[in-house]
C-alpha positions as CSV (number, residue, x, y, z in Angstrom):
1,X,-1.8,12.9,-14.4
2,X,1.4,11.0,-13.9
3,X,3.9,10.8,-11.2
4,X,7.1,9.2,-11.3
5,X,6.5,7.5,-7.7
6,X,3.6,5.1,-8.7
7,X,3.5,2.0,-11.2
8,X,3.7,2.8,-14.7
9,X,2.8,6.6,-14.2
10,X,-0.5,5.5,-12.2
11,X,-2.3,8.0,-10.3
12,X,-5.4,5.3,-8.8
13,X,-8.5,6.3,-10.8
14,X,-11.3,8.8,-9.4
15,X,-10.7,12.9,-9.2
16,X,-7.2,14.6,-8.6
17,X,-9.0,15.3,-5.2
18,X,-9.8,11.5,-4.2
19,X,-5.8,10.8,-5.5
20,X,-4.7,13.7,-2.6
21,X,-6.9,12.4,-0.3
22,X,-6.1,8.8,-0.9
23,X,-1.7,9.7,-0.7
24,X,-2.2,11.4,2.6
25,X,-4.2,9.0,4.3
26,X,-1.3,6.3,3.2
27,X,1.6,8.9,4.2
28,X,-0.5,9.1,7.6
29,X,-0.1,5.5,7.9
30,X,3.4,5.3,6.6
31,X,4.2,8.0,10.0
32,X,2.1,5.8,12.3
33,X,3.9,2.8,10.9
34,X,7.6,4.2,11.7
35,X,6.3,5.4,14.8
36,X,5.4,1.8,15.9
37,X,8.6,0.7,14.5
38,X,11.0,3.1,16.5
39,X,8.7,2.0,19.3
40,X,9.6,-1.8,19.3
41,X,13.1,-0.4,18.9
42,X,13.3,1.4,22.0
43,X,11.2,-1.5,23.9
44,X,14.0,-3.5,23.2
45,X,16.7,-0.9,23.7
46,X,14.6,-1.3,27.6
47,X,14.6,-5.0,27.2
48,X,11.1,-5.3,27.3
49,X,9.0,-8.1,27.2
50,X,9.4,-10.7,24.2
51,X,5.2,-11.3,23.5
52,X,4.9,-7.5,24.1
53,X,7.7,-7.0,21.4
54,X,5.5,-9.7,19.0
55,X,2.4,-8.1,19.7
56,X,4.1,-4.6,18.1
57,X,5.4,-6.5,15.5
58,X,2.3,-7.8,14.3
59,X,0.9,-4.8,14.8
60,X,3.5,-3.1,12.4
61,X,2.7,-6.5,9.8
62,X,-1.2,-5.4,10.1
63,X,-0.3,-1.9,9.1
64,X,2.3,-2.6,6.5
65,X,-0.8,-5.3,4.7
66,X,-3.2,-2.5,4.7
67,X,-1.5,0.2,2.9
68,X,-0.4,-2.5,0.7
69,X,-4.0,-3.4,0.2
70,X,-4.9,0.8,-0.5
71,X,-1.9,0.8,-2.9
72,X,-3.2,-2.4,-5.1
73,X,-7.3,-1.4,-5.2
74,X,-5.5,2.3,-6.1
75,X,-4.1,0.1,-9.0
76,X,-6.5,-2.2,-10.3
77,X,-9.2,0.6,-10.2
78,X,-6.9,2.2,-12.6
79,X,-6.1,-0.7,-14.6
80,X,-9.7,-1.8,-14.9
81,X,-11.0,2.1,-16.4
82,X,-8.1,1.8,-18.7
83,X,-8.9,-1.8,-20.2
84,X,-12.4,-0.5,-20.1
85,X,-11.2,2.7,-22.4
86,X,-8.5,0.8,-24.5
87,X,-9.8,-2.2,-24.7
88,X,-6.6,-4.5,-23.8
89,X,-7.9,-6.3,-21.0
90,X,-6.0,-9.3,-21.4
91,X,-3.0,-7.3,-21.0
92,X,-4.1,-5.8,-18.1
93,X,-5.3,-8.6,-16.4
94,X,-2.4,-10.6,-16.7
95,X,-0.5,-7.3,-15.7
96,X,-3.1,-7.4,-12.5
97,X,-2.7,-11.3,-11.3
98,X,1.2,-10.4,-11.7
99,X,0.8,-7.9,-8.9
100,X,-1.9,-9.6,-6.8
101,X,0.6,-12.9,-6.8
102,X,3.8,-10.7,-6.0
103,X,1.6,-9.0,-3.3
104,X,0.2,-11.7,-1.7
105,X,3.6,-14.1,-1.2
């Protein structure tokens, strides 16, 4: 299965089912995430507290890191059953440190 939304076509490896599963717990986040975010907004709009306002931030940094993380184990789990199945894995790796470096900066 391909979708136009994910890296090259990607769907994340395992069953339709886990790929479902997998998209809504990140769209879950995703809400949680811009809920945080119009939070901070309006505790400044109040003129809140400046370490109370960093704490949300960081908060928001947390949450932003670990869909990033789902999205890139999504990835090399798929990557890795294809260089398994095709047999190009020094394509693929080098395709994999390229997103682990961009990721991590």
């Amino acid at each position: 299965m391909y979708t136009d939304d994910t890296h090259r076509g990607y769907i994340g490896g395992g069953a339709v089912e886990d790929h479902k599963a997998q998209i809504e717990n990140i769209k879950r986040r995703l809400n949680r995430i811009e809920g945080q975010l119009k939070g901070i907004q309006r505790m400044i709009d109040n003129d809140a507290c400046c370490v109370d306002i960093l704490v949300q931030i960081s908060a928001v940094r947390a949450a932003i890191s670990k869909v990033g993380v789902l999205i890139m184990e999504s990835h090399v789990k798929k990557c890795l059953h294809q260089a398994i199945q095709e047999e190009n894995s020094e394509e693929t790796l080098d395709e994999l440190m390229t997103i682990m470096s961009n990721f991590i900066k």
